[in-house]
FIVEXVEX-880323 format. One record per residue (C-alpha): residue in one letter; y, x, z. Coordinates in steps of 0.5 Angstrom, whole numbers, padded with zeros to 4 digits, always signed. Example, Ala and Ser with C-alpha at 12.3 -4.5 7.8 and 13.67 -1.06 7.14 Angstrom:
<pts>
A-0009+0025+0016 S-0002+0027+0014 
</pts>
This chain:
<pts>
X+0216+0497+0137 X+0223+0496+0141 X+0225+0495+0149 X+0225+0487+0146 X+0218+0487+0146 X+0217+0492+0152 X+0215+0488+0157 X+0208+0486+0152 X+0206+0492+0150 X+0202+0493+0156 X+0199+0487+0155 X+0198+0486+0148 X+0198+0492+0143 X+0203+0492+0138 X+0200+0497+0131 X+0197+0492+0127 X+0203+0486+0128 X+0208+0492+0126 X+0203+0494+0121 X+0203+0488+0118 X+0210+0487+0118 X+0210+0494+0115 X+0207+0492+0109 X+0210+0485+0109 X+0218+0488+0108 X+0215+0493+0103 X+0210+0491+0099 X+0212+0483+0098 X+0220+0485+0100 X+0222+0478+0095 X+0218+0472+0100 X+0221+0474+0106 X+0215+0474+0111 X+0218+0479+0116 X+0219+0474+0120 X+0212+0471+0121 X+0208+0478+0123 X+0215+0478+0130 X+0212+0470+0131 X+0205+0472+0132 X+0205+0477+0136 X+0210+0473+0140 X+0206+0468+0141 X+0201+0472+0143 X+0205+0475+0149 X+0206+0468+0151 X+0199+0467+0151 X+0199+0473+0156 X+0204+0469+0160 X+0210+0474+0157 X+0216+0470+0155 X+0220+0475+0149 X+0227+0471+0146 X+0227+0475+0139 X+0229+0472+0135 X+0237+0472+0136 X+0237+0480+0136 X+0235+0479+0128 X+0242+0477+0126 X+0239+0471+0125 X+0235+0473+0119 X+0230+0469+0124 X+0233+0463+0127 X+0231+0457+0129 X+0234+0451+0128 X+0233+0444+0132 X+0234+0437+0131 X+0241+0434+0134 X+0239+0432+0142 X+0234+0438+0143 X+0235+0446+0145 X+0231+0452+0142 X+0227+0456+0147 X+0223+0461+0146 X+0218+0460+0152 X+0217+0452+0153 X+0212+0448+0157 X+0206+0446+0152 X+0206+0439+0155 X+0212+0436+0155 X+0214+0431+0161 X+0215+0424+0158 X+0218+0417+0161 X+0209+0415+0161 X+0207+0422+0164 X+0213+0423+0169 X+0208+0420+0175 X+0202+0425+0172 X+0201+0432+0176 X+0202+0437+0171 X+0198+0443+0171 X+0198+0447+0165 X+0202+0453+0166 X+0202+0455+0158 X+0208+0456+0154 X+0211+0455+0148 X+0216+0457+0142 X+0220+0451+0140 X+0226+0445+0140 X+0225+0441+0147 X+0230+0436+0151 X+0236+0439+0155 X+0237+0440+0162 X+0236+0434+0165 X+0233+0429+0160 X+0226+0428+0159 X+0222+0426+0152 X+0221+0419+0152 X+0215+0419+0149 X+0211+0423+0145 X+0210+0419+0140 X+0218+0417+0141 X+0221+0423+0140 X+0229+0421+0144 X+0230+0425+0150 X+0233+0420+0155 X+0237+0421+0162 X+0233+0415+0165 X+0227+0411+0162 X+0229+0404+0160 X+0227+0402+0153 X+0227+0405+0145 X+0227+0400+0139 X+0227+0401+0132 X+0234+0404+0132 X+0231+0410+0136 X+0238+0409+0141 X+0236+0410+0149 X+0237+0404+0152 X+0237+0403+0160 X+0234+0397+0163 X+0238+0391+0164 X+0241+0393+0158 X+0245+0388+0152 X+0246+0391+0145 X+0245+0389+0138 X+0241+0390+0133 X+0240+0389+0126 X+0244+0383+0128 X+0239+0381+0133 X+0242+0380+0141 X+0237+0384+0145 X+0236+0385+0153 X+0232+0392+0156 X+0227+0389+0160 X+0223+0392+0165 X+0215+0391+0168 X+0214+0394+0161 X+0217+0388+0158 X+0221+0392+0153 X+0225+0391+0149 X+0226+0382+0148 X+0231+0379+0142 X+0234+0373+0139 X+0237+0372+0132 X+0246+0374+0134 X+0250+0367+0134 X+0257+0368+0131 X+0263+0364+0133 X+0266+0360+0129 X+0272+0362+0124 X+0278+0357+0121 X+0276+0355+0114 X+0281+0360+0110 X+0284+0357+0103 X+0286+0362+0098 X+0292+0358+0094 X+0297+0363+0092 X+0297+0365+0086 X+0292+0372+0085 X+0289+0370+0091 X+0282+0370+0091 X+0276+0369+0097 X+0273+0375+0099 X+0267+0375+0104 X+0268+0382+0107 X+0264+0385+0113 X+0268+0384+0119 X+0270+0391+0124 X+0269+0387+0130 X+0262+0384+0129 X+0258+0387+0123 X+0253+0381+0123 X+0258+0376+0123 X+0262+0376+0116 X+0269+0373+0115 X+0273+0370+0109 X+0279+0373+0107 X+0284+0372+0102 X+0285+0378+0097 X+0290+0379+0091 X+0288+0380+0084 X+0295+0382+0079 X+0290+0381+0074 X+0290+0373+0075 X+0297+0373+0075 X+0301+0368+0070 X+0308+0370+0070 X+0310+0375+0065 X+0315+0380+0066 X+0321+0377+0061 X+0325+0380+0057 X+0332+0382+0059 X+0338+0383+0053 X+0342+0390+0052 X+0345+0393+0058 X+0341+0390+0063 X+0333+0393+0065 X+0327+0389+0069 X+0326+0389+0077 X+0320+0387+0080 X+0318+0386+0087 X+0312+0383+0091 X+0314+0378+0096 X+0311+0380+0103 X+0307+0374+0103 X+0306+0373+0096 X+0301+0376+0090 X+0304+0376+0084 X+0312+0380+0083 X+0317+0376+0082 X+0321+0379+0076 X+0330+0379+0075 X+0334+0383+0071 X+0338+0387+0073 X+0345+0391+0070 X+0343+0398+0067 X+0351+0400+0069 X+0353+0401+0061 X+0356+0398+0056 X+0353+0393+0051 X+0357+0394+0043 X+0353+0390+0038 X+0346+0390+0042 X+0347+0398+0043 X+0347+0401+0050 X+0352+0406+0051 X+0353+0411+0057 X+0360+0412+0061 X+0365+0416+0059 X+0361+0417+0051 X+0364+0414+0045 X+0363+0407+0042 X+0365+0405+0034 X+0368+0398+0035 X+0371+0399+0028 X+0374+0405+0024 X+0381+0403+0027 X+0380+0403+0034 X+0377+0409+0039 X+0374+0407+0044 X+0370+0409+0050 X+0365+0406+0055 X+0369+0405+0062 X+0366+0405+0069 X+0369+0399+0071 X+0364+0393+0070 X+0365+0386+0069 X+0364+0382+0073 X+0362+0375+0070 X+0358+0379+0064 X+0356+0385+0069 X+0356+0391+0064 X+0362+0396+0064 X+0368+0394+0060 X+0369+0398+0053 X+0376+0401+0053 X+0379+0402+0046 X+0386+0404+0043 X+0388+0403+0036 X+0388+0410+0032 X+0396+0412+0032 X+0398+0411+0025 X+0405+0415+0021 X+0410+0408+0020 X+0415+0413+0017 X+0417+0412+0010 X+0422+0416+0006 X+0427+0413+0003 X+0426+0408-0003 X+0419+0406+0000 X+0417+0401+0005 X+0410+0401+0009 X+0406+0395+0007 X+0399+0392+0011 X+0393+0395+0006 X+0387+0392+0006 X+0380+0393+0010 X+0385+0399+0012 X+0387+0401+0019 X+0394+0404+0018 X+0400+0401+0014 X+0401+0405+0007 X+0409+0407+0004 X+0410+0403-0002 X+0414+0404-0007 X+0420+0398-0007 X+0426+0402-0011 X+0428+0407-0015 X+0431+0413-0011 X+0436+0417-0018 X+0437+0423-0016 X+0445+0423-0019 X+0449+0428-0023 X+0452+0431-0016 X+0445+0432-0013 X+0445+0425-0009 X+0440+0421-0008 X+0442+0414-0010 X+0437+0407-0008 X+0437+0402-0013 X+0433+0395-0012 X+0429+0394-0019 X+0436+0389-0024 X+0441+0393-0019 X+0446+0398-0023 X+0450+0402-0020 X+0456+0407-0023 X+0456+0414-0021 X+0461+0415-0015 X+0465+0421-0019 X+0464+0419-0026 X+0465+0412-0028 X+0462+0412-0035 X+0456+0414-0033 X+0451+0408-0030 X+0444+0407-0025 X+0440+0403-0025 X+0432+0401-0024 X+0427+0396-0027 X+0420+0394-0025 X+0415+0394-0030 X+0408+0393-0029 X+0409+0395-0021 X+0412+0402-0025 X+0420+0403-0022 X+0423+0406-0028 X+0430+0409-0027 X+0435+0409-0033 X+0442+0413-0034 X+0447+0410-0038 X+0453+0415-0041 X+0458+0410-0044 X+0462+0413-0051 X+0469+0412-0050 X+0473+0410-0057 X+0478+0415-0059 X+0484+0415-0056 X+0491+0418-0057 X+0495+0418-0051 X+0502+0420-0057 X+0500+0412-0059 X+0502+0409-0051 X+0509+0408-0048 X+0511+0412-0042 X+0506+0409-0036 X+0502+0405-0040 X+0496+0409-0039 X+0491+0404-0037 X+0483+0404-0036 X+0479+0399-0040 X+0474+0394-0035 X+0469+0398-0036 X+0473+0404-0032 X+0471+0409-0036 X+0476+0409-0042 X+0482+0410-0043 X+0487+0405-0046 X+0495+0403-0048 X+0496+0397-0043 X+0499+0394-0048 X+0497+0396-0054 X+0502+0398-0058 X+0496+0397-0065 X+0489+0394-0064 X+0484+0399-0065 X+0480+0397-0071 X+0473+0395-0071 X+0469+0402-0072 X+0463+0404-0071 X+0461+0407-0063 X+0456+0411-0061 X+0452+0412-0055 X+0446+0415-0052 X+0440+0412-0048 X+0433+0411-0047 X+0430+0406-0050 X+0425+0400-0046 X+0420+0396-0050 X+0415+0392-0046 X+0415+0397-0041 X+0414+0403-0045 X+0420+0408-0045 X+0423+0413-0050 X+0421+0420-0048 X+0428+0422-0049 X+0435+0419-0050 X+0435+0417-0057 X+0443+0417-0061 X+0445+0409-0062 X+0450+0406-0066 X+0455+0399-0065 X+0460+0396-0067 X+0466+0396-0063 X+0474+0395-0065 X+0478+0388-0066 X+0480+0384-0071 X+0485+0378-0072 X+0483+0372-0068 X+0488+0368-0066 X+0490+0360-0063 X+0496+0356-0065 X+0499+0349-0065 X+0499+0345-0070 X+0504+0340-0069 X+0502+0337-0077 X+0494+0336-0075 X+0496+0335-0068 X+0490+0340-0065 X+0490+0348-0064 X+0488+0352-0071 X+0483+0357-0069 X+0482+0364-0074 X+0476+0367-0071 X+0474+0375-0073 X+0468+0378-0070 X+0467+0386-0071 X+0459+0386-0074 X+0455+0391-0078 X+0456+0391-0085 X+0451+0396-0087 X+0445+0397-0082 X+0438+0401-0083 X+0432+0402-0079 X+0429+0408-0075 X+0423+0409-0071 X+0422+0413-0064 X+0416+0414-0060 X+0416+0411-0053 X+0411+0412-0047 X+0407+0407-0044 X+0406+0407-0036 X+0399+0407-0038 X+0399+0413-0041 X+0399+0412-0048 X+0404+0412-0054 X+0407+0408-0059 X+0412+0407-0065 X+0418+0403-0065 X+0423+0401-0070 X+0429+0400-0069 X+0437+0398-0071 X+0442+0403-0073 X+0449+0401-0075 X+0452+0405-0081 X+0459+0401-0082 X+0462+0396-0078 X+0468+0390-0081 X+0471+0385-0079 X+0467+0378-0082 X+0470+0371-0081 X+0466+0366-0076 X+0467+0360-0074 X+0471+0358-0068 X+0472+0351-0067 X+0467+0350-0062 X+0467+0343-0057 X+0468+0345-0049 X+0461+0342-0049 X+0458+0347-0053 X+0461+0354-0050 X+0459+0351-0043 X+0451+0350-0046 X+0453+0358-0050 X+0457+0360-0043 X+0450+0357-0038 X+0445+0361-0044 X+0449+0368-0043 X+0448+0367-0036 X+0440+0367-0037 X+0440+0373-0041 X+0445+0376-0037 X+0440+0375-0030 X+0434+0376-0034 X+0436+0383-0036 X+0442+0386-0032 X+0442+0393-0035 X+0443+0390-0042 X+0449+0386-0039 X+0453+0392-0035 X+0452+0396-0041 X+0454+0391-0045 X+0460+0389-0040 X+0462+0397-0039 X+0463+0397-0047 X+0467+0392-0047 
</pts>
């Protein structure tokens, strides 16, 4: 009922078409057939020679679509001109809605529905060829020709190709179709990985494995190349982390590279160790050890004065203020076992020596009449001491008794026997009984030991006259003794 379709309205009454679409929207709103109630009443306006385009004012909810080539008119003739009918007088004046060929072309035949510039020919592929025309289809060679002749073909010739061998390895041959002529395959190579022989290799610590595909191969080539760290016992390490050598070294891994082995350098430097030691102690190599320990190699006494005095082990020393008091060391069992020896002076009465007689003894303790106006009889003498057996030693120092004095000995010539008369007299115990102590072993245990303890002593005669060979044999056997134990040694030569 709008101004679209004005112009038929005098022509063709519009009630009962706007009725219909009445009843079409409202009563069977789901189908959608608004549409076709504006088509018949637009074909009947045709009918009457007036030609309405409707259908673009309804927001395209009725367009019409058409097939690629062709062009929707809403008035177009009934019969279309084709290439056959061009030459016929057409006088049918009768228009219809529909799709047709666009300005300058016409439909190449009805049953052949291409629109087409100039007549020439249409095969199977439905493409517009000219007269004269060479093309090719399903692989045939045709020629457009005229007189009615059509379309005329013959079976497409290929040139000819070199013969194409895949030898590389992972090459295979392929058929493949060729861009430049469909209807003529060609050969070609193609790489497959999969048909490659060669396995990557397994490349050592430190280094990583690199492929690349030459460009003319198929197959990777395969190296290993160096990852820029440090290798220790098949272990990688990173620069500037730490590596463990051994205990005895700090090590790290250096940016530096080697280069005939092509991994980083590991730098190392030993662990610093104390090589001081204090006095009676000296440092020994210890094994499976990094560093040195301070051994013990002496006895360190500490003296009467509060000095430290270092004695080797069968080295005695006198104290340097006091004479009568001797150091020394023994090792026993790798125990250093320092002694302090006090020497009992005999009695003395300096009323007994002439003016400026007043002497030391040898042992340069004890004082004596130089000479002496009378001997000193035998008697007995004390002393205190530790006493050492097998490596265990008294807790304390225990009181000892000896024998000590002179006694009448004397050598002259006999001019009746023509030899030297000898009168020997040694001072001995004459009286003796026997004590027990408790000594401490190194191991920590304890022990009882029985010893000597001289009650009187007396001049008893002994033999003398002894060959010079025989006090050679006993002088070479006091050497002995007195190397094997030089404390028993100095004590016994300080009492003297």
């Amino acid at each position: 009922l709008s101004s679209v379709f004005e112009p038929c309205h005098s022509f063709v009454n519009p009630d009962k078409y706007y009725k219909a679409c009445v009843f079409d929207s409202c009563m069977l709103p789901n189908l959608d057939l608004e549409c076709s109630s504006l088509q018949t009443y637009a074909a009947t306006c045709a009918d009457q020679s007036v030609c309405v385009d409707w259908r673009r004012h309804t927001n395209g909810v009725c367009s019409y679509k058409c097939p690629t080539g062709k062009e929707y008119r809403a008035c177009g003739p009934a019969q279309q001109i084709t290439c056959k009918s061009s030459q016929q007088n057409e006088t049918s004046t009768k228009q219809v809605e529909g799709c047709f060929c666009p300005n300058g072309t016409m439909l190449y035949d009805h049953s052949v529905d291409v629109c087409v510039k100039t007549c020439g020919c249409v095969g199977m592929d439905m493409i517009p060829r000219e007269f004269g025309e060479r093309f090719t289809v399903d692989c045939q060679d045709c020629i457009c020709l005229e007189g009615g002749s059509g379309i005329v073909c013959e079976p497409h010739k290929c040139p000819a190709q070199e013969k194409v061998t895949c030898d590389g390895e992972g090459f295979y041959e392929v058929i493949e179709v060729n861009a430049e002529d469909a209807c003529c395959p060609i050969t070609t190579c193609k790489c497959n990985t999969s048909l490659c022989t060669s396995k990557a290799p397994k490349c050592k610590p430190g280094f990583e494995i690199q492929s690349h595909i030459p460009s003319d191969k198929c197959c990777p080539v395969y190296q290993c190349v160096p990852k820029g760290v440090c290798v220790h016992e098949n272990a990688e390490f990173l620069p500037n982390s730490s590596v463990f050598v051994d205990k005895c070294q700090n090590c790290f891994c250096t940016s530096n590279v080697n280069a005939s082995t092509q991994l980083n350098i590991i730098s190392c430097e030993h662990v610093p160790c104390n090589t001081d030691c204090q006095p009676g102690y000296e440092l020994q190599a210890v094994k499976g050890e990094c560093c040195g320990k301070c051994v013990q190699t002496k006895c360190v006494i500490r003296t009467v004065s509060n000095s430290d005095l270092i004695l080797s082990p069968g080295e005695f020393k006198n104290d340097p203020n006091n004479n009568c008091t001797i150091y020394s060391c023994v090792s026993i069992h790798d125990q250093f076992i320092s002694s302090t020896s006090e020497i009992t002076c005999p009695a003395f009465n300096e009323e007994s020596c002439k003016p400026g007689t007043i002497t030391f003894l040898p042992n340069g303790c004890c004082r004596t009449c130089a000479p002496l106006d009378s001997p000193t009889p035998c008697s007995i003498r004390q002393r205190t001491d530790f006493i050492v057996y097998k490596g265990c030693r008294s807790v304390d120092r225990v009181v000892m008794t000896e024998c000590e004095g002179t006694c009448g000995t004397f050598s002259m010539y006999s001019a009746e026997a023509n030899s030297m008369d000898h009168s020997c007299s040694c001072c001995r115990e004459s009286k003796s009984t026997t004590k027990e102590v408790t000594l401490k072993c190194p191991q920590g245990n304890s022990i009882q030991h029985k010893y000597l303890y001289v009650e009187s002593c007396s001049c008893q005669e002994t033999e003398c006259s002894i060959s010079q060979s025989s006090e050679k044999q006993s002088t070479e056997e006091n050497d002995a003794a007195t190397t094997l134990n030089p404390l028993k040694s100095a004590i016994s030569l300080a009492s003297k």
